[in-house]
C-alpha positions as CSV (number, residue, x, y, z in Angstrom):
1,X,-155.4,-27.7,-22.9
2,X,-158.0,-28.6,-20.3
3,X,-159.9,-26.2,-18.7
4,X,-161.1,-24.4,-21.9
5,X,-163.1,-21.2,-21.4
6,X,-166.3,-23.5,-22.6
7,X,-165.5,-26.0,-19.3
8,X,-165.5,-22.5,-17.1
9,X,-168.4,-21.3,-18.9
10,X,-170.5,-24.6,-18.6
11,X,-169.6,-24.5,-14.5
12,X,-170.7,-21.1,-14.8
13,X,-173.8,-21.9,-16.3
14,X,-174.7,-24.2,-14.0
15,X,-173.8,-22.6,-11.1
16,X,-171.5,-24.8,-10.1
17,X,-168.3,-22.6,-11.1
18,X,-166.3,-21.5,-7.2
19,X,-163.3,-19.0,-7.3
20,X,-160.8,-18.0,-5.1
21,X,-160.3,-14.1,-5.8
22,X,-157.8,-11.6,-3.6
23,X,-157.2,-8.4,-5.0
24,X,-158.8,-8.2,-8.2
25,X,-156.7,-11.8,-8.9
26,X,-158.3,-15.1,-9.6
27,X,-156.6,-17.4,-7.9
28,X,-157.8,-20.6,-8.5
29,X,-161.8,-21.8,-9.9
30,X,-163.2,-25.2,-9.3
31,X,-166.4,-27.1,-10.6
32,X,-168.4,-29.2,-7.5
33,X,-171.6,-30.9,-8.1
34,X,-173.0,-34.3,-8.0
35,X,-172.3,-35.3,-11.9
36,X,-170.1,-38.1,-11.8
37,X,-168.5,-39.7,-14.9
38,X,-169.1,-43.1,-15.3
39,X,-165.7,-44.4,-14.9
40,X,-165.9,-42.9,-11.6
41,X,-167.7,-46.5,-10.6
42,X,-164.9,-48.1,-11.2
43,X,-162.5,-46.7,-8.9
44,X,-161.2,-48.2,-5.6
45,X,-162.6,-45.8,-2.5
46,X,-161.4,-46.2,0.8
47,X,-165.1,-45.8,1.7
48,X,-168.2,-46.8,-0.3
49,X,-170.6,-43.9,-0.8
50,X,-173.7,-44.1,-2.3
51,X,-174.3,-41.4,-5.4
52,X,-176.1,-38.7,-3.6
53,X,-173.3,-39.0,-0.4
54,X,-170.9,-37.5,-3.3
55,X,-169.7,-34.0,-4.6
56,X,-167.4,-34.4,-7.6
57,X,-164.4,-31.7,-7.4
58,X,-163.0,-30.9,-11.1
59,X,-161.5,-28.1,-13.0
């Protein structure tokens, strides 16, 4: 099942690991950074970015 601890872990790692926390209770955690999977390239936008105008939300 995806996330695995090691997907957490890695984000946390490299600092790029952001929670949402109330009460004690994780809420939600999400990886953003600038590492974009090739396949990514492919897509169809609705606008054309250049690599370092994007943050990449996963997790």
């Amino acid at each position: 099942m995806y996330p695995t601890r090691a997907t957490a872990q890695a984000a946390l790692d490299a600092k790029d690991l952001f929670v949402l926390e109330d009460a004690g209770k994780l809420l939600g955690a999400a990886r953003i950074n600038k590492a974009q999977v090739d396949s990514y390239a492919e897509g169809d936008w609705e606008f054309a970015a250049r690599d370092e105008e994007v943050c990449v939300f996963t997790l």
